[in-house]
C-alpha positions as CSV (number, residue, x, y, z in Angstrom):
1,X,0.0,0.0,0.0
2,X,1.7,3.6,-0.7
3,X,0.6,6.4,1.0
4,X,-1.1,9.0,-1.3
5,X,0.2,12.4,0.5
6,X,4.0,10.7,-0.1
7,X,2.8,10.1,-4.4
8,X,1.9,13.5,-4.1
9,X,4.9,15.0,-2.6
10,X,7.1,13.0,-5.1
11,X,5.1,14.5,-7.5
12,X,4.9,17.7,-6.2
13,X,8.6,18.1,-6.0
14,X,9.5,16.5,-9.2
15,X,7.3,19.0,-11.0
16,X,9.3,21.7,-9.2
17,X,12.7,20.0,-9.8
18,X,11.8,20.0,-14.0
19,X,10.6,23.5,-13.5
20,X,13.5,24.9,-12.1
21,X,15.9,23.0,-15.1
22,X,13.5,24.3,-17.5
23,X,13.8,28.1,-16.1
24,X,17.7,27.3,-16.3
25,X,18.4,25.6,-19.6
26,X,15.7,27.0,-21.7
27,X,14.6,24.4,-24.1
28,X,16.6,25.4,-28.1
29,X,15.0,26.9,-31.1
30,X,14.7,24.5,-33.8
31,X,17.2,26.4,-35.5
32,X,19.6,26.7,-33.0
33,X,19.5,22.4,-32.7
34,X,20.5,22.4,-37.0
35,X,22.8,25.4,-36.8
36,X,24.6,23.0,-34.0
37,X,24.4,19.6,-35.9
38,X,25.9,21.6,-38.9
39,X,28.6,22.4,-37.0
40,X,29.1,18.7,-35.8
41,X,28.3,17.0,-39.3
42,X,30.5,14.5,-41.2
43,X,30.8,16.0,-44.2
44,X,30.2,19.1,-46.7
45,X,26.4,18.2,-48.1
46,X,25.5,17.1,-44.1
47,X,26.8,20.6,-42.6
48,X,24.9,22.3,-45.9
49,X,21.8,20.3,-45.8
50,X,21.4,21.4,-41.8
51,X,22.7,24.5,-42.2
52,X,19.8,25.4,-45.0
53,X,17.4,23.4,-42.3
54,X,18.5,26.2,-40.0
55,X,17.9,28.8,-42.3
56,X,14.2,27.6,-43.1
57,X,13.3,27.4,-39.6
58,X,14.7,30.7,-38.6
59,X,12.6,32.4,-41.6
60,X,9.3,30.6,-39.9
61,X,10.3,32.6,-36.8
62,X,8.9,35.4,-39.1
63,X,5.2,36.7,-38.9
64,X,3.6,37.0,-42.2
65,X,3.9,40.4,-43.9
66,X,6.1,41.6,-40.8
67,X,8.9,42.5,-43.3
68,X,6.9,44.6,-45.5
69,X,8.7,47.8,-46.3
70,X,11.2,47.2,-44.1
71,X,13.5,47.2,-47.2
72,X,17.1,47.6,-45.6
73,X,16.1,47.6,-42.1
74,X,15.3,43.8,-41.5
75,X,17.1,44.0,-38.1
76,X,15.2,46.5,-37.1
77,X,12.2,43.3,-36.5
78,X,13.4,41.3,-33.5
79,X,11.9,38.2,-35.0
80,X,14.2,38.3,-38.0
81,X,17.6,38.5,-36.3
82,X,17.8,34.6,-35.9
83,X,17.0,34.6,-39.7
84,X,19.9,36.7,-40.7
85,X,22.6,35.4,-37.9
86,X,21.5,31.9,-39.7
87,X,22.3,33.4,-43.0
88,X,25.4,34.7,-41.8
89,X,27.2,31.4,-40.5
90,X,25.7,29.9,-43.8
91,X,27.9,32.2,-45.8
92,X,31.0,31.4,-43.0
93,X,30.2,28.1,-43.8
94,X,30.3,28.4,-47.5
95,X,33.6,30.3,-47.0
96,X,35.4,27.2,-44.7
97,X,33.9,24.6,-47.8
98,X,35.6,27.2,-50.5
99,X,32.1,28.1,-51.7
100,X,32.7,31.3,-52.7
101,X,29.9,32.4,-55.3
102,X,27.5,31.1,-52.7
103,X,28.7,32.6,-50.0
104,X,29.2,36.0,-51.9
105,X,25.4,35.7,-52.7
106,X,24.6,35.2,-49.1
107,X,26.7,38.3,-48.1
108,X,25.0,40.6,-50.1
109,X,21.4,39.5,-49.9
110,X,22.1,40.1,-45.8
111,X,22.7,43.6,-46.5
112,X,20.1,44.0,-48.9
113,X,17.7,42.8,-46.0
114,X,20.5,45.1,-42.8
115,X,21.5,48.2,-44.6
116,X,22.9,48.8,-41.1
117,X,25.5,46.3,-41.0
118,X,24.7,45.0,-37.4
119,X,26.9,41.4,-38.2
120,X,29.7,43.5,-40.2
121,X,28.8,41.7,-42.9
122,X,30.6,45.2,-45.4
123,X,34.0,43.9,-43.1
124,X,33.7,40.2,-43.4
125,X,33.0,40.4,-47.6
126,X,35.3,42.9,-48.2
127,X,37.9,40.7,-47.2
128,X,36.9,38.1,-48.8
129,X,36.4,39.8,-51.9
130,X,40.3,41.4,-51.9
131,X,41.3,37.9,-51.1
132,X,39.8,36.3,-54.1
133,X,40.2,39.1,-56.6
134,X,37.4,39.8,-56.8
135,X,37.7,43.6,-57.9
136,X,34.6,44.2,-60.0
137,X,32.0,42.6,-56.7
138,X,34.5,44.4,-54.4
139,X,33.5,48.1,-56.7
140,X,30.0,46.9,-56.1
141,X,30.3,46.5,-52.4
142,X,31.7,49.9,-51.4
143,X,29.6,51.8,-54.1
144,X,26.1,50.6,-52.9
145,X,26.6,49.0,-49.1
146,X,29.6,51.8,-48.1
């Protein structure tokens, strides 16, 4: 026979217990879980195929029609950051896998969408531009983004 105030208690302070590690380790974002298995993946097309997984569920993260006319000042809506930070370690990670039209792409659509520069995305593909020659894209960059 078990006592039913001592099932209580037990329940009682086990609901407390996973309350407590819930308030401390705050459960992850979806794409914070395939930003992290990118990082840890086997291979180029694993990292890439979580990496674009992270992407996709960052951009859900997004109300409907809560970018409009925000052209240039994406930032500006705190449920896009996680969508552009994704975007910005999936052009790092087309840099590390020598990807470099991709990642060139990337770079520029982010300051199409943060005219303000909040990741130093101008710094980060300047540099790769001068390191790859890349004159013409590198004219483009400080012409329109500078």
């Amino acid at each position: 026979m078990t006592d039913d105030r001592n099932v209580d208690d037990i329940s009682e302070n086990f609901t407390q217990f996973w309350g407590r590690l819930a308030e401390e380790f705050p459960p992850k974002d979806s794409y914070e879980i395939y930003r992290d298995k990118a990082k840890s993946a086997q291979n180029k097309d694993e990292a890439l195929n979580f990496m674009h997984k992270s992407v996709s569920e960052a951009k859900k993260m997004i109300p409907k029609n809560a970018l409009e006319g925000m052209d240039g000042e994406t930032w500006l809506s705190q449920n896009a950051r996680p969508y552009i930070m994704m975007r910005k370690e999936l052009a790092e990670m087309y840099v590390y896998f020598r990807l470099i039209d991709e990642a060139v792409k990337e770079y520029f659509d982010i300051l199409d969408m943060d005219a303000f520069d909040n990741l130093n995305i101008r710094g980060n593909l300047a540099s790769l531009l001068l390191n790859e020659n890349r004159y013409e894209d590198f004219e483009r960059l400080i012409s329109n983004y500078w």
